[in-house]
Biotite code that builds the C-alpha atoms (Angstrom):
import biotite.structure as struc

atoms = struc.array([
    struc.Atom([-182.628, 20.063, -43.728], chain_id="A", res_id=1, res_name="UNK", atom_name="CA", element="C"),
    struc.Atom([-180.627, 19.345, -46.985], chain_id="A", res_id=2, res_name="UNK", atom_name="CA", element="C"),
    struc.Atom([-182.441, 17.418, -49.690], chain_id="A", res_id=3, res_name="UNK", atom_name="CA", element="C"),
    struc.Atom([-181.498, 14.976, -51.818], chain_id="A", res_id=4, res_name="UNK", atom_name="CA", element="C"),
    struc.Atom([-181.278, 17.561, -54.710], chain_id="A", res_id=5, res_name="UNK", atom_name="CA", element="C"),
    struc.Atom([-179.856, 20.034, -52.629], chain_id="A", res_id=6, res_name="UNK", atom_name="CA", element="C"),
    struc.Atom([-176.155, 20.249, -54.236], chain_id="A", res_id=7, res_name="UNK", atom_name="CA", element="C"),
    struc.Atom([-174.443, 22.146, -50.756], chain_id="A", res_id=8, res_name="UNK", atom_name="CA", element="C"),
    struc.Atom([-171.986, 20.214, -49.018], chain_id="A", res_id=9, res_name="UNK", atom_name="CA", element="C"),
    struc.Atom([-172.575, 19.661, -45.295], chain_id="A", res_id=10, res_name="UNK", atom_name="CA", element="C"),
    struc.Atom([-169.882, 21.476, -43.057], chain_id="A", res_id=11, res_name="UNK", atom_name="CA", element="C"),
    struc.Atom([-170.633, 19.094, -40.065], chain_id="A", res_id=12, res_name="UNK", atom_name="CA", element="C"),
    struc.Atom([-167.623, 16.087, -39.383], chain_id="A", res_id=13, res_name="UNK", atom_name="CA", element="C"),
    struc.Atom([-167.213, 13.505, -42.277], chain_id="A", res_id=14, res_name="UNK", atom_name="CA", element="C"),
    struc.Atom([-164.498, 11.612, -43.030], chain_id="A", res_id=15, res_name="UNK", atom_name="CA", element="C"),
    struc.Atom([-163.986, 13.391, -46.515], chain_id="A", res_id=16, res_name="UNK", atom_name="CA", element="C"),
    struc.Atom([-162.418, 16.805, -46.740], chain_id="A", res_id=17, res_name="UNK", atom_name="CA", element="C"),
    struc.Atom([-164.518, 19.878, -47.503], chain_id="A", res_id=18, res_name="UNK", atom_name="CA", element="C"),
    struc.Atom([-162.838, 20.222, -50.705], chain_id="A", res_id=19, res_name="UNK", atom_name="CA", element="C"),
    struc.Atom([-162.790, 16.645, -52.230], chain_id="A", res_id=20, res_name="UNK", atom_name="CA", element="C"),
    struc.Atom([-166.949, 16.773, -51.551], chain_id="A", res_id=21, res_name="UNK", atom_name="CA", element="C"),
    struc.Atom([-167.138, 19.810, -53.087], chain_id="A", res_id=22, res_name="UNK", atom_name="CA", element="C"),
    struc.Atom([-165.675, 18.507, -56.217], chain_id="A", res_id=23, res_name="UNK", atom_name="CA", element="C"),
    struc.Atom([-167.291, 15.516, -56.002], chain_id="A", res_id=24, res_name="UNK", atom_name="CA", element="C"),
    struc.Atom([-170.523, 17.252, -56.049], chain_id="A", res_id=25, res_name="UNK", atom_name="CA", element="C"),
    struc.Atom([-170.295, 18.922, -59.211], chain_id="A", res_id=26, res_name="UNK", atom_name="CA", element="C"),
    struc.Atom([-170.693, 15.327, -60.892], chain_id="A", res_id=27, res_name="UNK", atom_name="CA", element="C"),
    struc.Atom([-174.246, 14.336, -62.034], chain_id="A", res_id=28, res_name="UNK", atom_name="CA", element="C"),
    struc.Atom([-175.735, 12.095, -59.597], chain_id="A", res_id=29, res_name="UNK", atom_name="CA", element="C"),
    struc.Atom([-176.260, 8.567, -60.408], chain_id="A", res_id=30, res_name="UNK", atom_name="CA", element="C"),
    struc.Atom([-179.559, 6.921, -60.633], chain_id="A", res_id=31, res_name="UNK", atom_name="CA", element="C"),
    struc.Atom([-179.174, 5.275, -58.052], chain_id="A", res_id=32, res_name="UNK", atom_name="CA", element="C"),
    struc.Atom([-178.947, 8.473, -55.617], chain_id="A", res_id=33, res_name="UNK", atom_name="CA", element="C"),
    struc.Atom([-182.202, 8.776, -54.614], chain_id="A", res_id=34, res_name="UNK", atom_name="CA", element="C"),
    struc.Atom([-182.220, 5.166, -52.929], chain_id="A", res_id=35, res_name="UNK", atom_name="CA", element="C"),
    struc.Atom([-179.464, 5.681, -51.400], chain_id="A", res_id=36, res_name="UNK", atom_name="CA", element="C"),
    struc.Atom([-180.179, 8.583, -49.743], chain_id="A", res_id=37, res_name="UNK", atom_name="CA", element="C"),
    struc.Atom([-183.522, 7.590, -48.636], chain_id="A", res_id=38, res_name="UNK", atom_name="CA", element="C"),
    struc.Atom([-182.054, 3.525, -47.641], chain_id="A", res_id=39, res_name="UNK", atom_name="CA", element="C"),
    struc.Atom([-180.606, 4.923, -44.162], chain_id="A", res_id=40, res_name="UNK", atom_name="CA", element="C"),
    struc.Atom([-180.308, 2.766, -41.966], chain_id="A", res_id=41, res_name="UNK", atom_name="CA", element="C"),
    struc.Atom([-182.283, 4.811, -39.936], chain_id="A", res_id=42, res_name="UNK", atom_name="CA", element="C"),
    struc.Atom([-181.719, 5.738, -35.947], chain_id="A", res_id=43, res_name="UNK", atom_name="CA", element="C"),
    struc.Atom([-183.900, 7.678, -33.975], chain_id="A", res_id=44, res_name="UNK", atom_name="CA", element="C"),
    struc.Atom([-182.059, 10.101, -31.176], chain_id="A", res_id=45, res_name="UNK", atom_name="CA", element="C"),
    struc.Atom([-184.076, 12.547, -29.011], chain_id="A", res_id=46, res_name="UNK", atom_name="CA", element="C"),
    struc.Atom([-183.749, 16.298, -29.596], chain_id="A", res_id=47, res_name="UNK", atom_name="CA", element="C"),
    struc.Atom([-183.735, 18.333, -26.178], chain_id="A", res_id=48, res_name="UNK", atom_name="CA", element="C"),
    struc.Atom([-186.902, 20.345, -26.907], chain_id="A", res_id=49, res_name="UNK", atom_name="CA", element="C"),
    struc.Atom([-187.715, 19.786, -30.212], chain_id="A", res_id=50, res_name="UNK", atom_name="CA", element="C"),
    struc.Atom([-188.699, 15.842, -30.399], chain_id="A", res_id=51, res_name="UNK", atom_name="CA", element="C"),
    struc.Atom([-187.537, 13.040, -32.129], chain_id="A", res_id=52, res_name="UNK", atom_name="CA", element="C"),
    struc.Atom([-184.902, 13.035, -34.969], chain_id="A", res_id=53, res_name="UNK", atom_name="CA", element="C"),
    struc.Atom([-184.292, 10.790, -37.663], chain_id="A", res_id=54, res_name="UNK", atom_name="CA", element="C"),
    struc.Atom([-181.261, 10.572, -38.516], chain_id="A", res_id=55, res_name="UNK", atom_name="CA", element="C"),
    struc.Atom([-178.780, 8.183, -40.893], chain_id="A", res_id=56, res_name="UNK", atom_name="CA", element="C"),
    struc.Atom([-176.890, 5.746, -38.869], chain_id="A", res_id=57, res_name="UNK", atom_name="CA", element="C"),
    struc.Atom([-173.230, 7.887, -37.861], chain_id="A", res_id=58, res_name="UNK", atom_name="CA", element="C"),
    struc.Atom([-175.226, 10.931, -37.734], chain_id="A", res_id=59, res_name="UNK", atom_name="CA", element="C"),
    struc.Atom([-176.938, 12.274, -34.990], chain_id="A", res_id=60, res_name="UNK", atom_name="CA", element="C"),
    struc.Atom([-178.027, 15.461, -33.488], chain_id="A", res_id=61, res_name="UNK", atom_name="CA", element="C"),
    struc.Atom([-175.001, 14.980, -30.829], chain_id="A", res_id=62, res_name="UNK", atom_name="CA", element="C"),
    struc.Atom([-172.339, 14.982, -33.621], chain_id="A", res_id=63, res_name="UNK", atom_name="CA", element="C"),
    struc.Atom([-174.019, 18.140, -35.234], chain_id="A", res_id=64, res_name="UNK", atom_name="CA", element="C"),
    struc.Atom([-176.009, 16.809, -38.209], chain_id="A", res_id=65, res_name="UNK", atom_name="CA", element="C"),
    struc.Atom([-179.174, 17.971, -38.977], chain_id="A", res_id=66, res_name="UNK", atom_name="CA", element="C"),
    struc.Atom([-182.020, 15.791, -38.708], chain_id="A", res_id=67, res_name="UNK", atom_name="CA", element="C"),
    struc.Atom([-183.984, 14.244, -41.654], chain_id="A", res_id=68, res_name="UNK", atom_name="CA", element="C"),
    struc.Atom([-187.445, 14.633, -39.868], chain_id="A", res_id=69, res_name="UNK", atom_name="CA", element="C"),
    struc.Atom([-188.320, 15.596, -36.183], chain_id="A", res_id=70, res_name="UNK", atom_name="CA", element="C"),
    struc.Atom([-191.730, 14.269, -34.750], chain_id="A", res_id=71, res_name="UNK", atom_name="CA", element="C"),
    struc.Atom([-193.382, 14.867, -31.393], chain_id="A", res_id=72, res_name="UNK", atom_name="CA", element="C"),
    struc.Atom([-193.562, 11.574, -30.390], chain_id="A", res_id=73, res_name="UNK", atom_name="CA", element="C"),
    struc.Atom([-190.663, 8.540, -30.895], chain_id="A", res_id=74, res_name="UNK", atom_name="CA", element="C"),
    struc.Atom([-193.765, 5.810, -32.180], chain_id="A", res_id=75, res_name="UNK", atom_name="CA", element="C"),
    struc.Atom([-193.942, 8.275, -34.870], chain_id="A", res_id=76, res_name="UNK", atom_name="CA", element="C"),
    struc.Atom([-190.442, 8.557, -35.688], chain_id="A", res_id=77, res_name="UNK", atom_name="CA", element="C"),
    struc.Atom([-190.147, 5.053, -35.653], chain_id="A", res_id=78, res_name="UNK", atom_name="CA", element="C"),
    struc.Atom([-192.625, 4.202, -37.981], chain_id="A", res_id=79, res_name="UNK", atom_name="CA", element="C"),
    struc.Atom([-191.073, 7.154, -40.514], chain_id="A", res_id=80, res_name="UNK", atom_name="CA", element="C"),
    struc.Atom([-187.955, 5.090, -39.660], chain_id="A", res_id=81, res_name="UNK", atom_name="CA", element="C"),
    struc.Atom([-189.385, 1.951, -41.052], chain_id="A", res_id=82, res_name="UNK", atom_name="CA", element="C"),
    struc.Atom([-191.029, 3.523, -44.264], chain_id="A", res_id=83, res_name="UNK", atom_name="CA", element="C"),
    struc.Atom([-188.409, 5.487, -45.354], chain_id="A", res_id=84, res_name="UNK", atom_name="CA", element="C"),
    struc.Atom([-185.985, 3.401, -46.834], chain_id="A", res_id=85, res_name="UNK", atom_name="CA", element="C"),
    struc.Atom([-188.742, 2.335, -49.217], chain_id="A", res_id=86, res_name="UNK", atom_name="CA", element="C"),
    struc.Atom([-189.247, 5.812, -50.382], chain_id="A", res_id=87, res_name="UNK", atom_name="CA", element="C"),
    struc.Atom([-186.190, 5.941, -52.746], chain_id="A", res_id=88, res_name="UNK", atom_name="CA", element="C"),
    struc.Atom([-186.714, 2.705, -54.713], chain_id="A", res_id=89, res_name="UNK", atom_name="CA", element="C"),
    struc.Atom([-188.579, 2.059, -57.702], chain_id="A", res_id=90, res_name="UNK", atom_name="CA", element="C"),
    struc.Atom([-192.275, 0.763, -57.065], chain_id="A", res_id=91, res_name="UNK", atom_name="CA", element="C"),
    struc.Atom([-192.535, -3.108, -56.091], chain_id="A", res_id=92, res_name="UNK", atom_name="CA", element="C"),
    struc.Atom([-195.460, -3.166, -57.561], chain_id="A", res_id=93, res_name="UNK", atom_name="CA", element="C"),
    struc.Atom([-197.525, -1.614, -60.512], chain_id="A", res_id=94, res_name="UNK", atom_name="CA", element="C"),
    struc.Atom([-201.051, -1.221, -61.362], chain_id="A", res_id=95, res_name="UNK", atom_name="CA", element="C"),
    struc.Atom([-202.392, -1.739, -64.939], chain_id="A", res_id=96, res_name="UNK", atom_name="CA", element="C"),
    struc.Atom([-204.183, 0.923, -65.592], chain_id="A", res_id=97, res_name="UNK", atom_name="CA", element="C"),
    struc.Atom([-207.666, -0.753, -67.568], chain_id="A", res_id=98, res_name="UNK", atom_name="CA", element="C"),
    struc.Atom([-209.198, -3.804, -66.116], chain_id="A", res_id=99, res_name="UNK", atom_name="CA", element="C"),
    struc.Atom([-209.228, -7.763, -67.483], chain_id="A", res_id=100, res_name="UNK", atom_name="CA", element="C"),
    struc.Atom([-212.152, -10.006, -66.633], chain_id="A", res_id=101, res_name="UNK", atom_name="CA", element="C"),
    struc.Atom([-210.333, -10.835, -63.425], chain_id="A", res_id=102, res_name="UNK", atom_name="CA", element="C"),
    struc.Atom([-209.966, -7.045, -62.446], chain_id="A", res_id=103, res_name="UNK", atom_name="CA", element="C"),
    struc.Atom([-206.679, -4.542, -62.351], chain_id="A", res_id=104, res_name="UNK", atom_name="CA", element="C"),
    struc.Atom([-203.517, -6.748, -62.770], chain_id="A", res_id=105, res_name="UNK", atom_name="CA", element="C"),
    struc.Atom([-201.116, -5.929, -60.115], chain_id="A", res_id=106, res_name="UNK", atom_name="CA", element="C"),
    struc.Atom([-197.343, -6.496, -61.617], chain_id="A", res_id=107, res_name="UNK", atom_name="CA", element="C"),
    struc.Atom([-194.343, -7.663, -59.654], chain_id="A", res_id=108, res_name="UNK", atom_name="CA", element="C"),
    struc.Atom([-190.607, -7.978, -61.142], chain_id="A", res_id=109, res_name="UNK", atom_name="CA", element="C"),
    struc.Atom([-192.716, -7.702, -64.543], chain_id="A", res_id=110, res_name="UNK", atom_name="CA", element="C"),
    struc.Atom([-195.369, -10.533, -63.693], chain_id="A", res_id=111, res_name="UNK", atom_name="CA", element="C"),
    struc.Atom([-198.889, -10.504, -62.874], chain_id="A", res_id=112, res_name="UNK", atom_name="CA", element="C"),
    struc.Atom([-198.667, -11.111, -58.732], chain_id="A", res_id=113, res_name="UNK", atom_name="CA", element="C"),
    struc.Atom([-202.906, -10.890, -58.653], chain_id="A", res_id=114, res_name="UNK", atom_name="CA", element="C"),
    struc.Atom([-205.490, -8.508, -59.259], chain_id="A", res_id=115, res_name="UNK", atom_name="CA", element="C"),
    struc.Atom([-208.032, -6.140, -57.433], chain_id="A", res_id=116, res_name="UNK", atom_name="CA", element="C"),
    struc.Atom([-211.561, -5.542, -58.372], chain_id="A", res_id=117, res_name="UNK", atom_name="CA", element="C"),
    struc.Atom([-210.813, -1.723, -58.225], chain_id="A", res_id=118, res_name="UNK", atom_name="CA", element="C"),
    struc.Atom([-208.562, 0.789, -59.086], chain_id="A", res_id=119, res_name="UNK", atom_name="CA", element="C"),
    struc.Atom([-206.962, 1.873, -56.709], chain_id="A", res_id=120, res_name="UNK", atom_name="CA", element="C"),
    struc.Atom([-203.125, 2.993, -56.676], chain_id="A", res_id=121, res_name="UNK", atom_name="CA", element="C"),
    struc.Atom([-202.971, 3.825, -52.381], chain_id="A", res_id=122, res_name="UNK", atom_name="CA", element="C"),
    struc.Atom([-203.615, 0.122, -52.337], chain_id="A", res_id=123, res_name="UNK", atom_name="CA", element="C"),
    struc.Atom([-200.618, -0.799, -54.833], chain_id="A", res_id=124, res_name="UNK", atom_name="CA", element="C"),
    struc.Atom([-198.396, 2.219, -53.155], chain_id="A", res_id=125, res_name="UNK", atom_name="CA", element="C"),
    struc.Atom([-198.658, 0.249, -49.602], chain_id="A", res_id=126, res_name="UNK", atom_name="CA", element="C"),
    struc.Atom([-198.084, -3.569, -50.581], chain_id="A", res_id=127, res_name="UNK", atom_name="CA", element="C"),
    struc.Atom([-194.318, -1.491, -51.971], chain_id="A", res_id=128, res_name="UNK", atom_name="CA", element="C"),
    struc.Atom([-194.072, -0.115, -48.527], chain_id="A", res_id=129, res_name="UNK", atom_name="CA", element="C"),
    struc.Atom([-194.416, -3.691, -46.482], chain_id="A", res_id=130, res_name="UNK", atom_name="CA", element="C"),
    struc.Atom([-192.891, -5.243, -49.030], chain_id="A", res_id=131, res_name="UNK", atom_name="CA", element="C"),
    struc.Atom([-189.833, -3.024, -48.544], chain_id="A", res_id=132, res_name="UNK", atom_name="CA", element="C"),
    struc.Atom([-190.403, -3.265, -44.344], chain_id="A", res_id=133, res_name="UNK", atom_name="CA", element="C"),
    struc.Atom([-190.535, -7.155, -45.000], chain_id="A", res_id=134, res_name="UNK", atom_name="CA", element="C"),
    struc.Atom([-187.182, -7.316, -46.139], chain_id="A", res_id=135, res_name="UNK", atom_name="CA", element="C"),
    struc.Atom([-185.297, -5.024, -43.945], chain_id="A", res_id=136, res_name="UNK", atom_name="CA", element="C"),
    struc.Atom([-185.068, -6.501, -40.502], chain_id="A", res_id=137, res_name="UNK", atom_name="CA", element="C"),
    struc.Atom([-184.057, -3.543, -39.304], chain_id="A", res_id=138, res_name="UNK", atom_name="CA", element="C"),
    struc.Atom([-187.381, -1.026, -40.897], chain_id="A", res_id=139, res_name="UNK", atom_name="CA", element="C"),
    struc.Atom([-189.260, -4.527, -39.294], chain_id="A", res_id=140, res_name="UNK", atom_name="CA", element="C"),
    struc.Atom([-187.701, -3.668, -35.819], chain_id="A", res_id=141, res_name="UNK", atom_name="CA", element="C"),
    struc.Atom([-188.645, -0.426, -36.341], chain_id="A", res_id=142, res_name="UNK", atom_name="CA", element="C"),
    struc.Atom([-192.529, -0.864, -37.244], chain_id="A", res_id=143, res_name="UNK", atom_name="CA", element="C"),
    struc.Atom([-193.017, -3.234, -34.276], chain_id="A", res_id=144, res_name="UNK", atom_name="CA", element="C"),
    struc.Atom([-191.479, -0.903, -31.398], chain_id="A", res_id=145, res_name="UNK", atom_name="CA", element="C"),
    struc.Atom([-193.195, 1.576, -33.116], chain_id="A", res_id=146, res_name="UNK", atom_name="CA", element="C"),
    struc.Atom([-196.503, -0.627, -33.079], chain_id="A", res_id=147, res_name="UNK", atom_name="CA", element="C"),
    struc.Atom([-196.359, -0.596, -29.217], chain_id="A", res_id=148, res_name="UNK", atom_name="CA", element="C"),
    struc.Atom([-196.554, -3.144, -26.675], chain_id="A", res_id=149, res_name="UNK", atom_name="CA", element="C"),
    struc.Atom([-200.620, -3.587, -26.798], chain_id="A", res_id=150, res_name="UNK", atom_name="CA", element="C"),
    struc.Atom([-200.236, -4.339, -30.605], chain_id="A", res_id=151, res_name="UNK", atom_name="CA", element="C"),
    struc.Atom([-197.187, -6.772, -30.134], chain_id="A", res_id=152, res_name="UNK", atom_name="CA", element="C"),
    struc.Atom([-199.457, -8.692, -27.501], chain_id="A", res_id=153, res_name="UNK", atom_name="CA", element="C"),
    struc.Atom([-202.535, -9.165, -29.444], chain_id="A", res_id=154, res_name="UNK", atom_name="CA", element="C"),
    struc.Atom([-200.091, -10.209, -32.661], chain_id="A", res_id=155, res_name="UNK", atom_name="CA", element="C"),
    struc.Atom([-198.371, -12.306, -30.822], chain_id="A", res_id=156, res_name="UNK", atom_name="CA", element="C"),
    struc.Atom([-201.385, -13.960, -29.501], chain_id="A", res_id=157, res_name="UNK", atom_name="CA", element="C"),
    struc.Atom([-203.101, -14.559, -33.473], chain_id="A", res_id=158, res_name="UNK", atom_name="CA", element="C"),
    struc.Atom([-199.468, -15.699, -34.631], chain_id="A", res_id=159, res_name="UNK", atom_name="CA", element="C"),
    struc.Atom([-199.530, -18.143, -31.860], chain_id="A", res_id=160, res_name="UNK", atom_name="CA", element="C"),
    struc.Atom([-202.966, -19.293, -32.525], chain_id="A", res_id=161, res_name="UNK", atom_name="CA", element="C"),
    struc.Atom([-201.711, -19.907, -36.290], chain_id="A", res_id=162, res_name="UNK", atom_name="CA", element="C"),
    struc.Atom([-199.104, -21.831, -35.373], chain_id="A", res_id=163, res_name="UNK", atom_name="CA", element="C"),
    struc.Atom([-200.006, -24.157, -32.126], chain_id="A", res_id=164, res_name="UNK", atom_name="CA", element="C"),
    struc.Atom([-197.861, -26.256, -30.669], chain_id="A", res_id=165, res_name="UNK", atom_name="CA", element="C"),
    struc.Atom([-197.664, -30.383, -31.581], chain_id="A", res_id=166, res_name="UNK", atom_name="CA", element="C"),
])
């Protein structure tokens, strides 16, 4: 798999030529590589014997790119598919690192969104994750096939209890 600091140029079909890339690549990379790298969107294709790929949409296994992950089962690679576009942004969220008399601020776009009564950063590192799958219908698509029928049924039955009919 090439990372996103690996400097080789792919040799599989692109509408660039081998040669422009490869000059192109001797530029620094903006800042804003990593996101973009990681933002997909993200597709899922089976792999004959190996599992399930991620791939970036207009790659695939079939067209001779390399996959970005392979799990065992699609779920799996689904979920991965939802997360990962999150993965190459800066943090939604940060966590002050002493507490107030309310607890550990948690910051948002530079503004105290609430506080926790411990510290703990796993809790801070998730809210950026569903924040992220909030905003991306797609990486929302994603979670919820990935979730599985059973787990769409029982939401489905507390978001219609939330929301009754007049």
């Amino acid at each position: 798999m090439q990372g996103s600091d690996d400097r080789s140029i792919p040799l599989y079909r692109n509408a660039f030529t081998h040669p422009f890339l490869q000059r192109f690549g001797e530029l620094d990379e903006p800042p804003s590589a990593g996101e973009a790298d990681a933002a997909g969107p993200w597709e899922v294709e089976e792999i004959p014997g190996f599992g399930f790929g991620l791939f970036r949409a207009g790659e695939g296994w079939s067209r001779g790119f390399p996959p970005a992950a392979v799990f065992d089962r699609r779920p799996v690679a689904l979920l991965a598919a939802a997360v990962l576009p999150g993965t190459g942004r800066d943090a939604a969220f940060r966590l002050h690192k002493s507490a107030g008399a309310a607890g550990y601020a948690v910051e948002s776009a530079g503004e105290v969104a609430g506080h926790i009564a411990l510290f703990d950063e796993r809790l801070v590192d998730a809210l950026h994750v569903v924040e992220m799958i909030a905003r991306s219908p797609l990486s929302l698509a994603n979670l919820l096939e990935g979730a599985g029928a059973l787990a769409l049924e029982r939401a489905g039955a507390i978001l219609d209890n939330r929301f009754p009919q007049a």
